[in-house]
LUMDORO-15866 format. One record per residue: residue number from 1; x negated, y negated, z of N, C-alpha, C in turn. Coordinates in steps of 0.02 Angstrom, whole numbers, plus 50000, padded with zeros to 5 digits. Each point is the difference from the previous one (the first is absolute). Example, Ala and Ser with C-alpha at 12.3 -4.5 7.8 and 13.67 -1.06 7.14 Angstrom:
// LUMDORO-15866
+-----+-------+-------+-------+-------+-------+-------+-------+-------+-------+
|   n |    nu |    nv |    nw |   cau |   cav |   caw |    cu |    cv |    cw |
+-----+-------+-------+-------+-------+-------+-------+-------+-------+-------+
|   1 | 49340 | 50284 | 50390 | 50045 | 49941 | 50000 | 49955 | 49940 | 50000 |
|   2 | 50018 | 49947 | 49964 | 49958 | 49941 | 50003 | 50039 | 49945 | 50037 |
+-----+-------+-------+-------+-------+-------+-------+-------+-------+-------+
***
This chain:
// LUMDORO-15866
+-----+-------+-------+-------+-------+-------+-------+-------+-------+-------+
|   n |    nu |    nv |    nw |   cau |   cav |   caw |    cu |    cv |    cw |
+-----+-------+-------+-------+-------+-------+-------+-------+-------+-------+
|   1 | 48896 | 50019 | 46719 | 49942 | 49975 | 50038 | 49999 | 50033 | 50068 |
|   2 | 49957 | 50016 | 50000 | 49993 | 50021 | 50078 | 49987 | 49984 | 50060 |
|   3 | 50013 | 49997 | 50073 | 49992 | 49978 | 50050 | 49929 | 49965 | 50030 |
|   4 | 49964 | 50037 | 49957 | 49931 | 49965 | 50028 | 49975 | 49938 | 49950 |
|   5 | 50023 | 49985 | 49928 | 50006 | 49969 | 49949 | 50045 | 49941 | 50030 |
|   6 | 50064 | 50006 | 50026 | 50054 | 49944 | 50021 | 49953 | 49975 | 50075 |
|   7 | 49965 | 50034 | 50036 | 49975 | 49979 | 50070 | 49946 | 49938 | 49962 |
|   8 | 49955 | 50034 | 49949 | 49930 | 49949 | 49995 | 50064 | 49936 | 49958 |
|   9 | 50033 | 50014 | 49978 | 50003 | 49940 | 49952 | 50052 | 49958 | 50042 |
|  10 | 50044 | 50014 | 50056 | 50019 | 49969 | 50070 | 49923 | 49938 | 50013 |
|  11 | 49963 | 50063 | 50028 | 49949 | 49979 | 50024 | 49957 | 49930 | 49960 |
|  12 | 50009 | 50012 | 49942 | 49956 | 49973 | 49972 | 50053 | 49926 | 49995 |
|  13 | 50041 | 49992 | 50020 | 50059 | 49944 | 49983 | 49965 | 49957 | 50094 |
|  14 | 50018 | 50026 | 50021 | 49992 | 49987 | 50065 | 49911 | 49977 | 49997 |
|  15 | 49944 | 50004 | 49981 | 49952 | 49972 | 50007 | 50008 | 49972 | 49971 |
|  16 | 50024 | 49968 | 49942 | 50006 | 49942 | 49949 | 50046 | 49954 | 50032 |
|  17 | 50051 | 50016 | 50039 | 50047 | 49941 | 50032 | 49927 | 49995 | 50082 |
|  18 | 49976 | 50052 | 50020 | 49965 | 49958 | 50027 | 49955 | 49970 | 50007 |
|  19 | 49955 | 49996 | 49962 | 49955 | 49977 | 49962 | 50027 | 49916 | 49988 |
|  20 | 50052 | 49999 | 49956 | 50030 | 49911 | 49996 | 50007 | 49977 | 50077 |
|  21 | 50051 | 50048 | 50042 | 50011 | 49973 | 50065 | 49911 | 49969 | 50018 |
|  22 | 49997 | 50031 | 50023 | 49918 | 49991 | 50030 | 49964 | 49954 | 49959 |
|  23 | 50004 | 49988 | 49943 | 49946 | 49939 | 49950 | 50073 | 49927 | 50036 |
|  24 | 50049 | 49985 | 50019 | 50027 | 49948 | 50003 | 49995 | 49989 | 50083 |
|  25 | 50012 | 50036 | 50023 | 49985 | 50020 | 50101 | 49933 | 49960 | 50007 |
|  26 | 49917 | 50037 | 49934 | 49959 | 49988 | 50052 | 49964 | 49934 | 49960 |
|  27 | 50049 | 49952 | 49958 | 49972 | 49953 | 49966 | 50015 | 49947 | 50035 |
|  28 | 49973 | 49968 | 50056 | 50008 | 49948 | 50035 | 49990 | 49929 | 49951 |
|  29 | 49969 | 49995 | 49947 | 49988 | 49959 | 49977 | 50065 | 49972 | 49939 |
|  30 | 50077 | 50041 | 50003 | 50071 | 50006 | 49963 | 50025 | 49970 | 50033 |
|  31 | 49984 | 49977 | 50077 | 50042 | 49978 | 50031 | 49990 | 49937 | 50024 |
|  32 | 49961 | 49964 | 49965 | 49996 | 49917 | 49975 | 50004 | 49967 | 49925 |
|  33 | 50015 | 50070 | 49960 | 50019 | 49977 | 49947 | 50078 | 50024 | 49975 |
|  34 | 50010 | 50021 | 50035 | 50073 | 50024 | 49973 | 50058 | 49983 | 50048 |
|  35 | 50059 | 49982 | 49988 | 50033 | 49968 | 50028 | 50040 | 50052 | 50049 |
|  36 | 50011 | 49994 | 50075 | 50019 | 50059 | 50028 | 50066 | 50025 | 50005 |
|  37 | 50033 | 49988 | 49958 | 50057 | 50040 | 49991 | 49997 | 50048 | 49952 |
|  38 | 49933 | 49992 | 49947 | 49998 | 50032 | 49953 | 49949 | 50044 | 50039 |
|  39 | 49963 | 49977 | 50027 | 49952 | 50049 | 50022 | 50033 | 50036 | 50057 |
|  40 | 50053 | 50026 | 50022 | 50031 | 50019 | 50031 | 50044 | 50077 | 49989 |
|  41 | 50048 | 49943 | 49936 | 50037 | 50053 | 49956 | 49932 | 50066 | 49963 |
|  42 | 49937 | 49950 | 49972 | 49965 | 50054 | 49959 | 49977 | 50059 | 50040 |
|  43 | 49964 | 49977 | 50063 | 49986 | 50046 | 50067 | 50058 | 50065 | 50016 |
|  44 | 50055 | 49974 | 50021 | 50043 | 50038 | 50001 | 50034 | 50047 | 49961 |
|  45 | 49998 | 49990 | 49925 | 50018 | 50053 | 49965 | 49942 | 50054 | 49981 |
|  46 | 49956 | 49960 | 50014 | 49928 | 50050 | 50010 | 50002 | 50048 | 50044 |
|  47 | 50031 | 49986 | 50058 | 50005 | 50035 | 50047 | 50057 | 50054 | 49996 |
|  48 | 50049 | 49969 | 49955 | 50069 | 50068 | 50000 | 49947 | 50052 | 49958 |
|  49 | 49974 | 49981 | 49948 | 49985 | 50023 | 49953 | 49976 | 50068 | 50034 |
|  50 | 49937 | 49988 | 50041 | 49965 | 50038 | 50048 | 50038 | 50030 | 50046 |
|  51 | 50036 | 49993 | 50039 | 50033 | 50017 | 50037 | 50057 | 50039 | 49966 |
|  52 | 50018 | 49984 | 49936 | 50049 | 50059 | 49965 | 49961 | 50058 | 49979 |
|  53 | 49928 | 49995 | 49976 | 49954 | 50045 | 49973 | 49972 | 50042 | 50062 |
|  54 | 49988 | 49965 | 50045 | 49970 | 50053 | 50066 | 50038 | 50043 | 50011 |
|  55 | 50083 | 49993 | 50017 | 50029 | 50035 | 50026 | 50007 | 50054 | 49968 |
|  56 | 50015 | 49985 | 49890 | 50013 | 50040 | 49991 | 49924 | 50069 | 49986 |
|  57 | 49957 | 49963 | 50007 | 49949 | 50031 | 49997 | 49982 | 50064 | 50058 |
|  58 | 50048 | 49981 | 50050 | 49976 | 50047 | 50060 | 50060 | 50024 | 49986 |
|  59 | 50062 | 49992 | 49976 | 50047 | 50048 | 49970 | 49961 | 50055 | 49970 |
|  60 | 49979 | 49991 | 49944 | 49986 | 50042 | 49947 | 49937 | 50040 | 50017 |
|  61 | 49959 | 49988 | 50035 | 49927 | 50020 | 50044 | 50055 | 50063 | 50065 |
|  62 | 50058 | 49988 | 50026 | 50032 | 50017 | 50056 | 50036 | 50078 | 49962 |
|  63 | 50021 | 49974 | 49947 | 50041 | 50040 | 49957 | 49965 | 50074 | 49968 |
|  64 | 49934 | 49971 | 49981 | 49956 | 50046 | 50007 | 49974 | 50069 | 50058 |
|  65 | 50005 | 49953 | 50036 | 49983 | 50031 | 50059 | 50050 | 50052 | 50041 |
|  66 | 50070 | 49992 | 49955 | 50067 | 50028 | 50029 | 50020 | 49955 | 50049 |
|  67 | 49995 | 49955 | 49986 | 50049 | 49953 | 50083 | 50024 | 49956 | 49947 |
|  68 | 50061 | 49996 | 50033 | 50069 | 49945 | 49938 | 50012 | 49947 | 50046 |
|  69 | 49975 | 49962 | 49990 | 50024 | 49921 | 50025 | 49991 | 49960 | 49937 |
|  70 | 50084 | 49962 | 50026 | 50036 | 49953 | 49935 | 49998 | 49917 | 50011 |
|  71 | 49963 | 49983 | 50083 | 50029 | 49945 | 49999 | 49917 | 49986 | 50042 |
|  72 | 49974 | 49911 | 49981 | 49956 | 49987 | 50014 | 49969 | 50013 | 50080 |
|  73 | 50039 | 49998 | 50045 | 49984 | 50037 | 50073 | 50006 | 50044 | 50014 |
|  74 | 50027 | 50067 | 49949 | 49976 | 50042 | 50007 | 49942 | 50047 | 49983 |
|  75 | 49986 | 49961 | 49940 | 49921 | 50013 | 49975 | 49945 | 49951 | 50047 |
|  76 | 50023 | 49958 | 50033 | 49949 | 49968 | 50050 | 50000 | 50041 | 50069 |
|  77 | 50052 | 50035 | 50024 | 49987 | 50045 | 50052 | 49961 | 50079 | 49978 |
|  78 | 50027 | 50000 | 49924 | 49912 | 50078 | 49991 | 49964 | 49961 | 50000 |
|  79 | 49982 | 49952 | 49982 | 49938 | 49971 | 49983 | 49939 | 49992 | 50072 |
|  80 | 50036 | 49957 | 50028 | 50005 | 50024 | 50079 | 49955 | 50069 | 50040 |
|  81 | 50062 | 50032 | 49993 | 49997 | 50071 | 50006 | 49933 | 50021 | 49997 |
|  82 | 50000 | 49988 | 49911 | 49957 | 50055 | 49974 | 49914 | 49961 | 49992 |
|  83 | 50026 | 49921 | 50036 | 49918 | 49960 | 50015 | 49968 | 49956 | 49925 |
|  84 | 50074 | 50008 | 49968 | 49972 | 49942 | 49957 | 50000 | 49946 | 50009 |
|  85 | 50054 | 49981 | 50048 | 49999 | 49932 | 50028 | 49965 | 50004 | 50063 |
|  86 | 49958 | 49953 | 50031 | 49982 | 50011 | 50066 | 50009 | 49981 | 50059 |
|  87 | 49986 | 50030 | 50034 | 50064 | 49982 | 50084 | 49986 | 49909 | 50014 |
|  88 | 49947 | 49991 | 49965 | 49999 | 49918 | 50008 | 50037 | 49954 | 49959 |
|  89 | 50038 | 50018 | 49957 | 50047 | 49979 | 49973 | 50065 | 50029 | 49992 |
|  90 | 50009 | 50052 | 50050 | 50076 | 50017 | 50005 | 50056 | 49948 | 50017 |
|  91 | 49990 | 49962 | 50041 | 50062 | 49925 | 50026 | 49994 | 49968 | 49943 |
|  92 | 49947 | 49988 | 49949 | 50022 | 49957 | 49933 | 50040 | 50034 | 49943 |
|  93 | 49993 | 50046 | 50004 | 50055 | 50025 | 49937 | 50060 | 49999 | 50026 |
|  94 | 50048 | 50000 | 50028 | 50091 | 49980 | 50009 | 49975 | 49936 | 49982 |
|  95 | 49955 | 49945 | 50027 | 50010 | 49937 | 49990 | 49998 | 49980 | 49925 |
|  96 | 49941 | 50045 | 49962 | 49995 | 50002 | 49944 | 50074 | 50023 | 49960 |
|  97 | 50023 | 50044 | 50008 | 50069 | 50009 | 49969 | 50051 | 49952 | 50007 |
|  98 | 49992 | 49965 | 50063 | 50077 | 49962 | 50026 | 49972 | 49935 | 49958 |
|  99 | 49935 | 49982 | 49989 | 50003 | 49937 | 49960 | 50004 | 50036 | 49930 |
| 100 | 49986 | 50035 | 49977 | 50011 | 50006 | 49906 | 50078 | 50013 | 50020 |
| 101 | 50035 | 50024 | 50029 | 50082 | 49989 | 50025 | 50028 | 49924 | 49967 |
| 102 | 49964 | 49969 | 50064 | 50054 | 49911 | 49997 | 49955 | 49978 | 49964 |
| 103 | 49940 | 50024 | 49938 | 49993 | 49952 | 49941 | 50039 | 49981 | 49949 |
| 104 | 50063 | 50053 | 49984 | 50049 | 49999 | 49955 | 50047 | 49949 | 50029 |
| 105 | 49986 | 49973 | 50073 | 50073 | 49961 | 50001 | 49970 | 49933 | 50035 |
| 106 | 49948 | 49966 | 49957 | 49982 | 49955 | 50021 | 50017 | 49980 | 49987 |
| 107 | 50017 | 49910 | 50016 | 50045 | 49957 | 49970 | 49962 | 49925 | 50009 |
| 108 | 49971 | 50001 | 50052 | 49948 | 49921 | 50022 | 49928 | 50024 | 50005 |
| 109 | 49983 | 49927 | 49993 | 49910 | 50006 | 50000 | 49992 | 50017 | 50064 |
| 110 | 50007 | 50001 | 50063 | 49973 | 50019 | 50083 | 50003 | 50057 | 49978 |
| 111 | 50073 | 50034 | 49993 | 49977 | 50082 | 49996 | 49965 | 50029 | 49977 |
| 112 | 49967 | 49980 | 49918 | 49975 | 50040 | 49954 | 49940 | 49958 | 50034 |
| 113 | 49963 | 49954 | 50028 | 49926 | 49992 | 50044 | 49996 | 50036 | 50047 |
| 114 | 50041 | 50020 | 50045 | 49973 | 50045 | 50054 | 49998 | 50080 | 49960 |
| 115 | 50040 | 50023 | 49949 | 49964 | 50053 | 49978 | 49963 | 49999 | 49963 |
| 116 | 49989 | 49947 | 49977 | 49932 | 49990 | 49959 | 49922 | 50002 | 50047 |
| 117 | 50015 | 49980 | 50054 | 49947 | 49984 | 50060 | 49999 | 50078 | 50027 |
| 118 | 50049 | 50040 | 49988 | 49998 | 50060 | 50029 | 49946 | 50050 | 49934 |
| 119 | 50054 | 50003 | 49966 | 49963 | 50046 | 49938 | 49926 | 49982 | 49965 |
| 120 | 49957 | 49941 | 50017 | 49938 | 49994 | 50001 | 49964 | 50002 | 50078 |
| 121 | 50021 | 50038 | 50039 | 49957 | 50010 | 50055 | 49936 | 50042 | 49996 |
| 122 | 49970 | 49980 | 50034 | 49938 | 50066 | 49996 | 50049 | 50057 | 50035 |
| 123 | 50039 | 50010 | 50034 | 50023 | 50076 | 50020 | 50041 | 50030 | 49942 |
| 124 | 50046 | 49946 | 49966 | 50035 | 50046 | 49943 | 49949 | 50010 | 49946 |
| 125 | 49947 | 49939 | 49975 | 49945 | 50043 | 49949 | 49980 | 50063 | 50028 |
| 126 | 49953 | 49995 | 50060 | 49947 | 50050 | 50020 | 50054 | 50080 | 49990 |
| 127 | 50084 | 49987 | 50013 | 50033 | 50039 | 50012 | 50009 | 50048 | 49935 |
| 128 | 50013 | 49955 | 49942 | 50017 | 50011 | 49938 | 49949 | 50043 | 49971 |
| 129 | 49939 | 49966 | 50017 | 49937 | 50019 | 49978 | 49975 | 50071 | 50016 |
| 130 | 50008 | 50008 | 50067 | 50002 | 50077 | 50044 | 50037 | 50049 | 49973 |
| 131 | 50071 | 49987 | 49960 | 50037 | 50037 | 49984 | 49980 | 50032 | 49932 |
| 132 | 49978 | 49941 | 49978 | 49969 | 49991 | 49928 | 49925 | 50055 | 49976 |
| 133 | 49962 | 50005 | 50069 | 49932 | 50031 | 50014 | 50003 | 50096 | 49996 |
| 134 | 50040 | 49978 | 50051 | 50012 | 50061 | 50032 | 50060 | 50070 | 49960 |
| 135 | 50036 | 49944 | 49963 | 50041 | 50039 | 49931 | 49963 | 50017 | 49947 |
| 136 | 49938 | 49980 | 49981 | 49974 | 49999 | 49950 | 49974 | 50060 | 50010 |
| 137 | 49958 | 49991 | 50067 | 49935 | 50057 | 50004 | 50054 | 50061 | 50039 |
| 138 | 50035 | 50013 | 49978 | 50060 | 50068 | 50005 | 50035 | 50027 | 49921 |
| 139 | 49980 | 49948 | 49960 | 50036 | 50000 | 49934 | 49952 | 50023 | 49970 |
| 140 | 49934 | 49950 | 49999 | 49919 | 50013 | 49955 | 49965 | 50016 | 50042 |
| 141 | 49998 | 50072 | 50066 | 49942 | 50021 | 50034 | 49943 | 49983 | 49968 |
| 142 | 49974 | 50035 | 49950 | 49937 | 49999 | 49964 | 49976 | 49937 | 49992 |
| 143 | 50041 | 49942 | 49991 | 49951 | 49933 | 49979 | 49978 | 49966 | 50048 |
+-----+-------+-------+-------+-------+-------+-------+-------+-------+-------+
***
């Protein structure tokens, strides 16, 4: 398979995890019917999901391009760089990494609510979303 074959089908993983993220984020109406620990946990693995798929997506988009970055901040500093992310959301991505970090070592409900309150912000959507925009129309110029 080839490099541009492994990039779309990256790619194509990463709009499908965000796509779920975003249908549970922007359903205000889940969060009087579902009990919030569950609506918490479901949010959040939505969010690794995405957040594992972005990164590796600007891996494999990066890899292309001849630049080798292996680890999620370093594909967020080309990204950066190269203006896929935009200078209005540069201070949210470390924050974005340091919480998909301490999601693995949650242990109480306070912790996993304040990153739950974090990872549905309008700055980490609009953020996700930007990354999401702006990778695409570099991948599928033409569409």
């Amino acid at each position: 398979m080839g490099r541009r074959d492994k990039l779309q089908r990256v790619f194509n993983r990463f709009e499908k995890a965000l796509n779920k993220y975003l249908q549970v984020v922007n359903q205000e109406s889940l969060f009087g019917h579902i009990e919030k620990e569950i609506l918490i946990e479901v949010v959040t693995k939505r969010f690794e999901y995405t957040f594992e798929s972005m990164w590796k997506s600007l891996m494999e988009f990066f890899r292309m391009e001849g630049i080798n970055c292996t680890t999620p901040m370093q594909c967020f500093r080309e990204a950066f760089k190269t203006g896929i992310i935009p200078e209005e959301y540069e201070e949210v991505f470390p924050s974005i990494v340091e919480k998909r970090n301490r999601i693995v070592h949650i242990y109480d409900f306070e912790q996993a609510a304040v990153i739950y309150d974090f990872i549905k912000s309008k700055d980490v959507v609009c953020a996700i979303k930007q990354v999401y925009e702006n990778l695409k129309r570099r991948i599928y110029p033409n569409k």
